[in-house]
C-alpha positions in Angstrom: 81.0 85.1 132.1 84.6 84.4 131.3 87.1 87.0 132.2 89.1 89.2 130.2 92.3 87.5 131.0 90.2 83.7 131.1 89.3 84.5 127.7 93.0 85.5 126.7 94.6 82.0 128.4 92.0 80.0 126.8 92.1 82.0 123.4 95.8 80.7 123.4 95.1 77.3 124.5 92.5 76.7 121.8 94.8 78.2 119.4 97.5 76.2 119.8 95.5 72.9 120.2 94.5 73.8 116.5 97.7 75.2 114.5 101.3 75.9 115.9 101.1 80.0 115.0 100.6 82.5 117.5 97.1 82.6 119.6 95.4 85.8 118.2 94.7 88.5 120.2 91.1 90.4 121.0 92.4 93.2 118.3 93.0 90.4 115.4 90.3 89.5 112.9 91.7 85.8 111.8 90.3 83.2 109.5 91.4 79.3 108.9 91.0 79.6 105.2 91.5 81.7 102.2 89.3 84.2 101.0 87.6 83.2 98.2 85.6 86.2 97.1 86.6 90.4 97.5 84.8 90.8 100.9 86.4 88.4 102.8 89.9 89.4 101.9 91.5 91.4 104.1 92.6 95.3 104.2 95.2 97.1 104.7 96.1 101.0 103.9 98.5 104.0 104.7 95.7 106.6 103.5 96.5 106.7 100.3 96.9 103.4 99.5 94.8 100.7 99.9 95.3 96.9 99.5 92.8 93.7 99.8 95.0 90.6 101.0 93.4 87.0 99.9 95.6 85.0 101.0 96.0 82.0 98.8 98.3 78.8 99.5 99.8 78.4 96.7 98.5 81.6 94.2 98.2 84.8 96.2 95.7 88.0 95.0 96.9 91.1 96.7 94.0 93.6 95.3 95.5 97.6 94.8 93.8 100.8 95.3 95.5 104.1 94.6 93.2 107.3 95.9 93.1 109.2 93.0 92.7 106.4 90.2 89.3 108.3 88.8 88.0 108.0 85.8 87.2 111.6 84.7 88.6 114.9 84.4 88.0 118.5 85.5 85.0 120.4 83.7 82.8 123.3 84.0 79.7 121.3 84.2 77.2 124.1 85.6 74.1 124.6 83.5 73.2 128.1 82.1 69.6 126.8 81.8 69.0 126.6 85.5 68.7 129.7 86.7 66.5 131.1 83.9 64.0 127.9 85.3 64.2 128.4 88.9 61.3 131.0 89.3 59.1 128.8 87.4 59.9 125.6 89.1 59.5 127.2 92.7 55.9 128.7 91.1 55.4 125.3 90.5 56.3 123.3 93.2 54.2 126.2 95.7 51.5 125.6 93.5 51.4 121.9 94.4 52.0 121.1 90.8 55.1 118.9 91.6 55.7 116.5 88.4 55.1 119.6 86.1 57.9 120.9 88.4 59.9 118.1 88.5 59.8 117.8 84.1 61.1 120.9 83.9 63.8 120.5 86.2 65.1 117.5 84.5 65.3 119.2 81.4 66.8 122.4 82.5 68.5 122.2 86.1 71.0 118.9 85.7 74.9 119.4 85.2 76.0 118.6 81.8 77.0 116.0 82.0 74.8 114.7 84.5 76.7 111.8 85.7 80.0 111.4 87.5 82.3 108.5 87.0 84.3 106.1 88.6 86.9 105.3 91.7 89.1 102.7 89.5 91.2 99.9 91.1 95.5 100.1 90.8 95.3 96.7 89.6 96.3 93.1 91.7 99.7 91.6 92.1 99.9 88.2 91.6 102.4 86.0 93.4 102.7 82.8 92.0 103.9 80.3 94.7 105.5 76.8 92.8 104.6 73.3 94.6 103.3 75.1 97.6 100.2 72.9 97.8 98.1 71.0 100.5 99.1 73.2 103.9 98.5 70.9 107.0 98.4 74.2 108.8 97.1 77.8 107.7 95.6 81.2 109.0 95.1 83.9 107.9 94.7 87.4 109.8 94.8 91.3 110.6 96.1 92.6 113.4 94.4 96.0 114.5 97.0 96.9 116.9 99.5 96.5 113.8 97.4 97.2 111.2 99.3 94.4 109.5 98.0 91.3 107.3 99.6 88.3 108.0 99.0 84.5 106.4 100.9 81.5 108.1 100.7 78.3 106.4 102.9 75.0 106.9 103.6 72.9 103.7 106.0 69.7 104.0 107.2 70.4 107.5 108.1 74.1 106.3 106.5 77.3 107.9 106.1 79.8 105.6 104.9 83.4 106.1 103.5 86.8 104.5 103.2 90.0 106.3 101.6 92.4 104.2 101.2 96.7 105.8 100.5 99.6 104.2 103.2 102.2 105.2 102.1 105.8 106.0 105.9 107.0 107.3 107.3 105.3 104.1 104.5 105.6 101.3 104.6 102.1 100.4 103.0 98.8 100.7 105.4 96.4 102.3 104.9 93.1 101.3 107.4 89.9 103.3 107.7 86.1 102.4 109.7 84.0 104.3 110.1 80.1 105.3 112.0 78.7 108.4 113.9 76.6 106.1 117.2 78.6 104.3 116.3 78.6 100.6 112.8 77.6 100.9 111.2 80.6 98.8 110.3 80.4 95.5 107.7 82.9 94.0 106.9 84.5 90.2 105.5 87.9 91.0 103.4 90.3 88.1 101.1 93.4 88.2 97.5 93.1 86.2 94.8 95.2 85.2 91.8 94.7 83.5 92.3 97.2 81.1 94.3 100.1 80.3 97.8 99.8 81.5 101.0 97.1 80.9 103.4 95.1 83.1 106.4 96.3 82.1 110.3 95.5 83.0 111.8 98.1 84.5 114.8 98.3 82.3 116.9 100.5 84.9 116.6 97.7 87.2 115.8 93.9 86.9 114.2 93.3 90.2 111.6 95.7 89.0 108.3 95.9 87.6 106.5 99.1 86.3 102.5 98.7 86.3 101.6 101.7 83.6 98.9 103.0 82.3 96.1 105.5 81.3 92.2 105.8 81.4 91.1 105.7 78.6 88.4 108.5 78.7 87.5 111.3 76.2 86.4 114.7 76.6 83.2 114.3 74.0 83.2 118.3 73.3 87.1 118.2 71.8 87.8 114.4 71.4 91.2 115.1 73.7 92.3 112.5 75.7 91.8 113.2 79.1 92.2 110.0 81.4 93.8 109.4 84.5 97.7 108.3 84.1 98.4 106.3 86.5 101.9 104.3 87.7 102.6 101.2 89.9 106.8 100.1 90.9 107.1 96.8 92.5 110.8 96.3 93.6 111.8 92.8 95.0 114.6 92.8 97.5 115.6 89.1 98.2 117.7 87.3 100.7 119.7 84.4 99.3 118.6 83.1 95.9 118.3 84.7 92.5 116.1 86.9 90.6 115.1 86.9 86.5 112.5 88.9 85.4 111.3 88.2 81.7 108.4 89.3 80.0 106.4 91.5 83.0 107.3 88.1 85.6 109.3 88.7 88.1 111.4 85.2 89.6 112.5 84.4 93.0 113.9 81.2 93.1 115.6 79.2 96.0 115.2 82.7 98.7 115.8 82.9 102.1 112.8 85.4 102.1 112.0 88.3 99.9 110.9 91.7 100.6 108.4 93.7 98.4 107.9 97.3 97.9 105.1 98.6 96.1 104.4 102.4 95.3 102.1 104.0 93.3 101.2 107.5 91.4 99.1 109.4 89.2 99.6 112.8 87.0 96.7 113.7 89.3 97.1 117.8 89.9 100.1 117.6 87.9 102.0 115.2 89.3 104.8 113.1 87.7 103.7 109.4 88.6 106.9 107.9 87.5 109.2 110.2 89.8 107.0 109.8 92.4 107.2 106.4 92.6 110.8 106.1 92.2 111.2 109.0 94.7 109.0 106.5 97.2 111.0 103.1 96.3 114.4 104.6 97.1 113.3 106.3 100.1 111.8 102.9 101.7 114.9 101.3 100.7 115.4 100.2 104.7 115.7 96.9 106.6 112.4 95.0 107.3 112.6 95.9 111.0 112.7 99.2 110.6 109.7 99.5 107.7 107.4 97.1 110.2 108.7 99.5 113.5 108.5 102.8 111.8 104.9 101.6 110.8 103.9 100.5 113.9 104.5 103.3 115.8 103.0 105.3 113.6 99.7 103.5 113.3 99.6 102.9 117.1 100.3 106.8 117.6 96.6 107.3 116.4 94.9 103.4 117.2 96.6 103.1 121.1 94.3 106.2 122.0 90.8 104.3 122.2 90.8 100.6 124.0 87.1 99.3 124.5 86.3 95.9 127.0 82.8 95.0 126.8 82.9 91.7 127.9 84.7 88.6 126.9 83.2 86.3 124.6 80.9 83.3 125.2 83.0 79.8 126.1 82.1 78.7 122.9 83.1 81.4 121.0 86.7 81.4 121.8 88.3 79.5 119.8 86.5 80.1 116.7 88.0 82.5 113.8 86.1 85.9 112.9 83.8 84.4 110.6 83.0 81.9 112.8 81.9 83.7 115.4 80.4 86.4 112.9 78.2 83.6 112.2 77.2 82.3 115.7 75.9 86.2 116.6 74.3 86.3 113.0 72.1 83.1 114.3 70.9 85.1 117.4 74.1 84.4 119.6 75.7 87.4 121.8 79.4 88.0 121.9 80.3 91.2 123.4 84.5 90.9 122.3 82.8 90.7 118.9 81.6 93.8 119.1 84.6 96.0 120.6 86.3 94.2 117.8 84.0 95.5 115.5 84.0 99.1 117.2 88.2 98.6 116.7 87.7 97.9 113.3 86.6 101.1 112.3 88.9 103.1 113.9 91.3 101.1 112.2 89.8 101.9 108.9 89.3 105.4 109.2 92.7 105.7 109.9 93.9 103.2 106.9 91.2 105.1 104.7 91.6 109.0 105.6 95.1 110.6 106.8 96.3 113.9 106.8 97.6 115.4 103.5 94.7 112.0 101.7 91.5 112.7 99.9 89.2 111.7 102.4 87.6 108.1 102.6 84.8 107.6 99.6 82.0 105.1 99.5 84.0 102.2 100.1 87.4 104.1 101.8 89.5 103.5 100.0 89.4 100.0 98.7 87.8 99.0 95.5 88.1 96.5 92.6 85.8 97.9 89.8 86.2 100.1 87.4 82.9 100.3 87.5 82.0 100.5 91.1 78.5 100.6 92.8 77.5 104.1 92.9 80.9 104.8 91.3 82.6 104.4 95.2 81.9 108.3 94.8 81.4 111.3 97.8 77.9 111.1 98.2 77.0 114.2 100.3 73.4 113.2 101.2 74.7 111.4 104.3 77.3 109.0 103.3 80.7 111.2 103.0 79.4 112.4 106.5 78.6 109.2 107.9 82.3 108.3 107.2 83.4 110.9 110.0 81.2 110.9 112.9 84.0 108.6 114.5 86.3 111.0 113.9 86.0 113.0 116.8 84.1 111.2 119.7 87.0 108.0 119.1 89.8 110.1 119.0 90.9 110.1 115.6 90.6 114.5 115.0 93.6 114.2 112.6 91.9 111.8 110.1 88.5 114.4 109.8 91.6 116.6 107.8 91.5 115.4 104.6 87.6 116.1 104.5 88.4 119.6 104.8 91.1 119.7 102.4 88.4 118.2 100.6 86.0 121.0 101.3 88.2 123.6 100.1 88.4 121.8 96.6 85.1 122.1 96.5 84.5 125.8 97.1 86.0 127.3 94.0 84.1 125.1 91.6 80.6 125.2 94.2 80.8 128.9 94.1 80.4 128.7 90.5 77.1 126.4 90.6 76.0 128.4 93.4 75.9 131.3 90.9 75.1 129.8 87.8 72.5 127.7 89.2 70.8 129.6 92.1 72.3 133.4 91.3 73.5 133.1 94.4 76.7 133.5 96.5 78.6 131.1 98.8 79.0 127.4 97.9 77.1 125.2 97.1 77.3 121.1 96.4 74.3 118.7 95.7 74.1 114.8 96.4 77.3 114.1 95.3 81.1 114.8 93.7 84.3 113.2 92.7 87.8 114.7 93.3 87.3 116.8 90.5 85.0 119.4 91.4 81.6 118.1 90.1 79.1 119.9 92.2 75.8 120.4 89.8 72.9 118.3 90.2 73.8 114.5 88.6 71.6 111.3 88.3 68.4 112.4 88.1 65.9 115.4 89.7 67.1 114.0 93.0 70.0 114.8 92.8 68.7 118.9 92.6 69.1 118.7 96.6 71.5 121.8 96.9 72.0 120.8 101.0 75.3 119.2 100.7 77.6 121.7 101.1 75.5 123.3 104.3 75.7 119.8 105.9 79.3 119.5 105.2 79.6 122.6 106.9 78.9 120.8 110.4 82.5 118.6 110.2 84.6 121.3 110.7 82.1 123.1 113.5 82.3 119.8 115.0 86.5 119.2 115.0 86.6 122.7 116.8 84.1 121.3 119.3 86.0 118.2 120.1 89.7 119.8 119.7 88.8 123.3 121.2 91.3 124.9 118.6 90.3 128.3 117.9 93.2 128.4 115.1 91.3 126.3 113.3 88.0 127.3 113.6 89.3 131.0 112.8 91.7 129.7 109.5 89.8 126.8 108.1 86.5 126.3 109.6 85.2 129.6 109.7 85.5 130.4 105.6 83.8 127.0 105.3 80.8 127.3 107.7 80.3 131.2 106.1 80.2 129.8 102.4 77.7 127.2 102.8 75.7 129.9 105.3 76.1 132.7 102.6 74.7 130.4 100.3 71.5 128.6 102.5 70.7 132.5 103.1 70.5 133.5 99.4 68.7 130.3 98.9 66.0 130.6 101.2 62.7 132.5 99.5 59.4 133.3 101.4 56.6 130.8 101.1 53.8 132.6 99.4 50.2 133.0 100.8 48.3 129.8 100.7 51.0 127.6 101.6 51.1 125.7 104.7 54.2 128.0 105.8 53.3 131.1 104.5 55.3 134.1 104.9 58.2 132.1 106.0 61.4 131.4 104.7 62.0 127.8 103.0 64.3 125.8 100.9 62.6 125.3 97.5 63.4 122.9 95.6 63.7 120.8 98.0 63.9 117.0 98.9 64.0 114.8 102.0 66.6 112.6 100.3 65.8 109.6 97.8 62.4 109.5 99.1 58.5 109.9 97.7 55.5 111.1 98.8 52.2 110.6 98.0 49.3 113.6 97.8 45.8 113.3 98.3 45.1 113.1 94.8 47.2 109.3 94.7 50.1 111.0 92.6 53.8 110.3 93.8 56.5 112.8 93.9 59.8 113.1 95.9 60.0 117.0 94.6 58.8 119.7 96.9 59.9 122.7 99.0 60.5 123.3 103.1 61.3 119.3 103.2 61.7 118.4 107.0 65.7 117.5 106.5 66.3 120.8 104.2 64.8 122.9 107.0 67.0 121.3 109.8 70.0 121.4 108.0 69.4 125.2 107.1 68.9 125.6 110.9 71.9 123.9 111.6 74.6 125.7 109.5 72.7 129.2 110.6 72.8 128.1 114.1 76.6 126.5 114.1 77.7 130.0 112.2 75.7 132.3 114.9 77.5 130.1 117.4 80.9 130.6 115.9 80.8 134.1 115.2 80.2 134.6 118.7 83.7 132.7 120.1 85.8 134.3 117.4 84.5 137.8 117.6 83.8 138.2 114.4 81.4 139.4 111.8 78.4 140.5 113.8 76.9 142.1 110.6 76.8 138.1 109.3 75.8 136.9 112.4 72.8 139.3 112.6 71.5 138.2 109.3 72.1 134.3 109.9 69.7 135.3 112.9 67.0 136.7 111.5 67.1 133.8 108.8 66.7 131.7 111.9 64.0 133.4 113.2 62.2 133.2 109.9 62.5 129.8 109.0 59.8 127.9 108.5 59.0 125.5 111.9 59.0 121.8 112.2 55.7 120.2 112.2 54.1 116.9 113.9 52.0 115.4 112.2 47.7 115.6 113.7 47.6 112.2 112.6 50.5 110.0 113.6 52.3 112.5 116.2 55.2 112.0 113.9 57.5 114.4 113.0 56.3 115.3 109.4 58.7 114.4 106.9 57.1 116.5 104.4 55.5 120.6 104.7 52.4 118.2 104.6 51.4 116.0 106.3 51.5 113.0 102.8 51.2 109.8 102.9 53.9 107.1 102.8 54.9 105.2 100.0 57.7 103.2 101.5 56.8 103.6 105.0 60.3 101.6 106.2 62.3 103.9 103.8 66.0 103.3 104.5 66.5 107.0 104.7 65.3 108.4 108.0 66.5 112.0 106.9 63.8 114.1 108.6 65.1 113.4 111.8 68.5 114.9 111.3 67.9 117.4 113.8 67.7 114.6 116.1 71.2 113.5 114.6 73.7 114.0 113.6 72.2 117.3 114.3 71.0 119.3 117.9 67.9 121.0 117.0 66.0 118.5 118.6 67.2 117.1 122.2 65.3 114.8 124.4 65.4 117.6 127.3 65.6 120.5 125.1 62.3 119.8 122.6 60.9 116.8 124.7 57.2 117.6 122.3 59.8 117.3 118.8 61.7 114.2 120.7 58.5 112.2 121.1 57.7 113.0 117.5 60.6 112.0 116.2 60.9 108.6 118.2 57.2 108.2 116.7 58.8 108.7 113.2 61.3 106.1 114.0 59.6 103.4 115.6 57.2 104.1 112.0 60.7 103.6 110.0 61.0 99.9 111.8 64.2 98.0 112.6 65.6 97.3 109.3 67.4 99.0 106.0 70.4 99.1 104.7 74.2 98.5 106.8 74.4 102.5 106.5 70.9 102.6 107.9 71.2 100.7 110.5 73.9 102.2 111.8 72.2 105.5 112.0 69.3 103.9 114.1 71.8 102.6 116.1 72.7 106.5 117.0 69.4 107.9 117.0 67.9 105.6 119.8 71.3 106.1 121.7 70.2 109.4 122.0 66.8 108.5 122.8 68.8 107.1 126.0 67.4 103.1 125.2 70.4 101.0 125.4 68.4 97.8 124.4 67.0 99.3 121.2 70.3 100.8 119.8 71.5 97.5 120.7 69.4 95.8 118.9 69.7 98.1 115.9 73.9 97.3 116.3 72.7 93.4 116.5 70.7 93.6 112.9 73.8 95.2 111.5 76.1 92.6 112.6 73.6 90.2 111.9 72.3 91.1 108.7 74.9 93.2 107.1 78.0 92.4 107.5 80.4 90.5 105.6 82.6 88.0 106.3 85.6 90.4 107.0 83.3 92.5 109.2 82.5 94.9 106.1 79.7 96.7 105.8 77.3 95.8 103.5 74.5 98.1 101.8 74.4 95.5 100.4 76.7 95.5 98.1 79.9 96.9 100.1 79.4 100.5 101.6 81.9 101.7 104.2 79.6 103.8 105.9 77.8 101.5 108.0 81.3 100.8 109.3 81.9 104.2 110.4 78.6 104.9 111.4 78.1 102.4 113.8 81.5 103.1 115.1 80.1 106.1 116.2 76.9 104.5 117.4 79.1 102.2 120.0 80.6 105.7 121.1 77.2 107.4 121.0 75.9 104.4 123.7 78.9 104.7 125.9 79.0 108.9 125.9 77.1 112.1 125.0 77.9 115.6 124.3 76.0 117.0 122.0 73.3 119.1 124.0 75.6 121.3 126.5 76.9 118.1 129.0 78.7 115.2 129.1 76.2 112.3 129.4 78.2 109.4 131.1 76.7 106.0 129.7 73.5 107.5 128.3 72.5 104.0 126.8 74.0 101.2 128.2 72.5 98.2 127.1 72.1 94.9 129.4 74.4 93.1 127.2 76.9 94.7 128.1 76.6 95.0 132.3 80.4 95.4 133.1 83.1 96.7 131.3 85.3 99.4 130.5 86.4 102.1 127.8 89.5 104.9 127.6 90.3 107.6 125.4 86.6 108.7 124.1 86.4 112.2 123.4 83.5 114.8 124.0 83.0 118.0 122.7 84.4 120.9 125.1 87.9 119.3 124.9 87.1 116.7 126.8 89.1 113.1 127.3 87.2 110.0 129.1 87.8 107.2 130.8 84.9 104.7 132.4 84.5 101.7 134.0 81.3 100.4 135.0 79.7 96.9 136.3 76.5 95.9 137.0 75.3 98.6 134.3 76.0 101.3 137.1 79.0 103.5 136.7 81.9 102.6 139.1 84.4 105.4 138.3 85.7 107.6 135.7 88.5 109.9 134.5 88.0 113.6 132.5 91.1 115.0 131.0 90.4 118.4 130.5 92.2 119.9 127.1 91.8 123.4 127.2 90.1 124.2 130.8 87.0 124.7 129.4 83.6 124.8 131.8 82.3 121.3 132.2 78.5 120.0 132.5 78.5 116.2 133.7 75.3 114.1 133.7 75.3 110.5 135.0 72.8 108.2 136.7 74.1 108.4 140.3 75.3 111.7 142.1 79.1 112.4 141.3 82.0 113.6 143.5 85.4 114.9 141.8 88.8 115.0 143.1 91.9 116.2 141.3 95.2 116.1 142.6 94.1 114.5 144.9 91.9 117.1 146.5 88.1 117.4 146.1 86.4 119.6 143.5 83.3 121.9 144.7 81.1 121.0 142.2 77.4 122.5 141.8 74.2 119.8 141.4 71.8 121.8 139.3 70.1 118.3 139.4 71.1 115.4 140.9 72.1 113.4 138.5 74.2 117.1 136.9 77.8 117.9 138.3 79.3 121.5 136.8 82.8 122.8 137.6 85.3 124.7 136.0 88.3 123.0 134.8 92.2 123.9 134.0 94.1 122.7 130.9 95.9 119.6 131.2 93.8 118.6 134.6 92.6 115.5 135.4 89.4 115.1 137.5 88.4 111.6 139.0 85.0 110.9 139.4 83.3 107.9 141.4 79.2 107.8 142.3 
């Protein structure tokens, strides 16, 4: 196996055997040609804005997101029908008479409207580049370290650039075009939609362009227009040359380089989307230096904390671009670098996709280029919005899980509402999915009466106090949160009536295990029921997380009683006399689609802590049953879970293999993840499976290396973190464990776990340590120590 710093030499050999640019690095996803479709551009983002590079030689497609470019508006969509219906749909459903149930919930239970619609694109800018035709050298590429987009291309003995970065510090994107030859840029620039808005002149200022528009969308009960406005402000800033701007075109002519600035707004929440970009342009009026540094830092700030080694590529890999060697490991090939790229790449995107003060990432983050996206590149609450930030915590990224709370609170005014209207009860409530503007009623269709999301949503901010250890938080923001969607699973939950399976205890009803059917005795189908495996788990889980939380802040003990005695009441998980599966159903159905991408019955497993393998070892074995019945395959999102739940089923080689069919199977050319088509979640969520492999914390101890696979014998990680307060370092080789580092945030207790018995020194001392087992060390720890441990 080549070494890390092997690899690096002969990465820069290859590379400059092949072009005179730069070698890349092991954090730089590069490519020797243009993208030619969407997913094999190349993104970049500040947060709240987004933008797909293409890269073209001499006609360049830089694609434009702005977060809150939503086709819509804010209604009172709750239906007064619903909670008239309710006792006669849960009669029905006990009664076993679920399409009976699930006709009259169609007719009486959906929001009105019932649909949601779409995340819409900014629009593209165009560069038109005269006579710059036939390079003899080009790349293209992203630098993770950077988080900047960069395309080098040599035509007629001139080398001509573009760096392209989406600014955070300066709310811009920064867009730079240069040649090494004085005078040797030349460049018509314009901004495009495909429908509702106009390339204007900006008649205050001729190196300007003003992208404008509106959605054009109606509110059907009053015929008031009620789209989206929206604005986009290119200014151009050239060195040398001139500038003439006619007609919406924008013309560069004979430049040493020029320097772009593009800002965007919308009148969302009131806003004035004209001031705001002005306000943005003059305020990144600065030298290119200081834009790229004052970027740079601030990107690395958050990216720096996290570095991952897990081997250095195959010979043969080295001196082959990204989709290359996507390509070689998609034909059965290993490449280890591959991977910690790929691990890198969504940290990178979370934090391009989800910043403080941001709505949080959507569907597809937040880059897009329909107005009509797949599933409207929406918040779907049934696991995608959620799948988005298990990263956030165990690879270091607690400030980008912010704007999901932000999010959350949005929510809560207009969920109380449905929670009311719908169920007559209190708390919040959301179902499968929402938009920014408060939609939380059942849409799509009877699945989407699945009134869980909220509750599951609940976990994210019991989780960031878990990782962070700030009781501020929990007390201020999480706390109001976690007691909503609690208030609202407890006024939910009814008693099963006699003849049921689970009589006499408490169950969701209606209830679904998400997307899914069954199939009853009698050969019908149905995916409508009550006490579904997933609702019951995640009941358990926002009961349990608020018991937990009462308990640290000393608070409510009248609340915490009753989430108690819910617990105590709720109906049990069941494995199945048949299969030894964990039931996904109160009954033990049949299986429609036994390989269902949706393995939802086993969040208790994960993301949840119900079930542990030492904890429930009879519910573990069921639910690896269940799994091993689901098979290797599904959708990039699915797969990603898998990759998770057999990480915590300790098997290194099977999440490995689960991480291999993703990269294999779904994933794109720019290391996307693909559903297919394009969903952001398998990014994230096998992010968070790479973590899950490496370290544990989720059942009371740090697990070090809990499922190491053996393609991946030596290497090393820094910066994880694990719930307690916890920072980690590893190294291992061989597959064993060499040594370690725990940075203790808040001197909380630890519980260590690992293979081999552990001894820990700090300052240089040793650390008493008790072995309830041997492979367990516990000791207390002080704030701000740091405890080295070696086997």
């Amino acid at each position: 196996m080549l070494t890390r710093r092997a690899f690096l030499a002969s990465s820069a050999a290859a590379a400059a055997g092949a072009a005179p640019f730069p070698a890349p690095g092991p954090l730089t996803l590069w490519y020797r040609r243009p993208a030619k479709q969407w997913v094999e551009a190349l993104p970049v983002g500040n947060g709240r804005l987004g933008a797909m590079i293409f890269g073209g030689i001499d006609s360049e497609r830089i694609q434009l997101n702005e977060e809150t470019i939503w086709d819509g508006f804010p209604r009172d969509v709750n239906n007064p029908e619903a909670f008239k219906a309710l006792p006669d749909v849960r009669r029905l459903l006990f009664e076993g008479r679920n399409e009976e149930a699930t006709a009259l919930s169609a007719r009486t239970m959906m929001g009105i409207p019932q649909r949601i619609r779409s995340y819409q694109p900014l629009g593209d800018l165009r560069i038109e580049f005269p006579n710059l035709g036939g390079a003899s050298d080009y790349r293209r590429e992203l630098d993770l370290d950077a988080a900047l987009a960069a395309v080098r291309l040599r035509v007629g003995g001139v080398l001509h650039t573009r760096e392209v970065f989406a600014s955070r510090p300066d709310n811009v994107i920064v867009v730079r075009i240069a040649g090494d030859r004085p005078g040797s840029v030349n460049a018509r620039f314009t901004l495009t939609r495909q429908q509702d808005a106009q390339c204007l002149t900006d008649p205050s200022d001729p190196q300007r362009l003003i992208l404008r528009g509106r959605i054009d969308c109606n509110d059907e009960r009053t015929g008031e227009q009620r789209g989206m406005r929206f604005e986009g402000h290119l200014a151009a800033i050239p060195s040398g040359g001139t500038v003439s701007n006619r007609d919406g075109v924008l013309t560069v002519e004979h430049a040493d380089s020029v320097l772009v600035l593009i800002a965007a707004a919308t009148g969302f929440r009131g806003r004035d989307p004209e001031a705001e970009c002005r306000a943005h342009l003059k305020a990144a009026q600065k030298p290119y230096p200081a834009l790229r540094q004052r970027h740079a830092a601030d990107h690395r700030a958050l990216f720096r904390r996290v570095s991952l080694d897990l081997g250095a590529p195959p010979p043969e890999a080295v001196p082959l671009p990204t989709d290359e060697r996507l390509a070689r490991v998609q034909k059965g090939a290993e490449d280890p670098a591959l991977v910690a790229q790929y691990f890198q790449f969504g940290r990178y995107l979370l934090i391009a996709s989800s910043r403080p003060g941001c709505l949080p990432a959507n569907l597809q983050g937040v880059w897009n280029e329909h107005l009509k996206a797949p599933w409207n590149s929406d918040y779907h609450t049934n696991i995608n919005l959620q799948m988005n930030y298990w990263p956030a915590g165990v690879a270091n990224l607690s400030e980008c899980h912010l704007p999901l709370f932000d999010y959350m609170d949005s929510l809560v005014e207009p969920g109380s509402r449905t929670a009311k209207v719908h169920y007559g009860a209190g708390g919040w409530v959301v179902h499968h999915l929402s938009d920014i503007f408060g939609f939380t009623a059942p849409a799509d269709g009877v699945w989407g009466v699945w009134p869980m999301g909220a509750a599951w949503l609940a976990q994210h901010p019991w989780e960031h106090y878990l990782f962070t250890g700030d009781r501020e938080f929990l007390r201020r923001r999480a706390w109001p949160l976690m007691r909503g969607a609690a208030r609202f699973i407890l006024d939910f939950l009814v008693e099963a009536p006699a003849g049921t399976p689970v009589a006499g205890r408490l169950v969701p009803c209606p209830s679904h295990s998400p997307e899914n059917r069954f199939r009853k005795p009698d050969g019908t189908e149905s995916m409508f029921t009550y006490a579904a495996t997933m609702d019951l788990e995640i009941c358990h889980d926002v009961l349990a997380n608020c018991v937990e939380a009462s308990r640290v802040l000393g608070l409510e003990p009248r609340f915490r009683s009753e989430c108690e005695r819910a617990l105590k009441r709720l109906a049990p998980l069941r494995i199945s006399p048949k299969t030894g599966r964990l039931q996904e159903w109160v009954e033990d159905y049949a299986e429609p689609e036994p390989q269902h991408r949706h393995t939802s019955h086993l969040f208790g497993f994960h993301p949840g802590r119900q079930i542990t393998v030492t904890g429930t070892p009879e519910l573990a074995e069921a639910a690896r049953k269940s799994l091993l019945g689901r098979g290797d395959g599904g959708t990039g999102w699915s797969m990603a879970w898998k990759i998770s739940f057999w990480a915590r089923f300790r098997d290194g080689a099977h999440a490995h293999l689960m991480l291999s069919n993703l990269l294999r199977k779904c994933t794109l050319p720019n290391l996307f993840d693909t559903h297919p088509p394009f969903q952001i979640d398998g990014n994230f969520g096998a992010t968070a499976g790479i973590a899950e492999m490496l370290v544990q914390s989720h059942a009371g101890e740090i697990h070090l290396l809990p499922a190491l696979p053996p393609a991946w014998p030596d290497g090393e990680v820094r910066g994880l973190r694990a719930r307690g307060a916890f920072e980690l370092d590893m190294r291992w080789r061989g597959g064993r464990l060499e040594s370690a580092v725990l940075r203790s945030l808040k001197g909380n207790p630890v519980r260590l776990r690992a293979a081999q018995r552990l001894s820990v020194v700090s300052s240089g001392s040793p650390v008493k340590v008790e072995q309830p087992e041997p492979a367990v060390a516990a000791f207390p720890t002080r704030a701000g120590e740091v405890y080295e441990l070696k086997p």
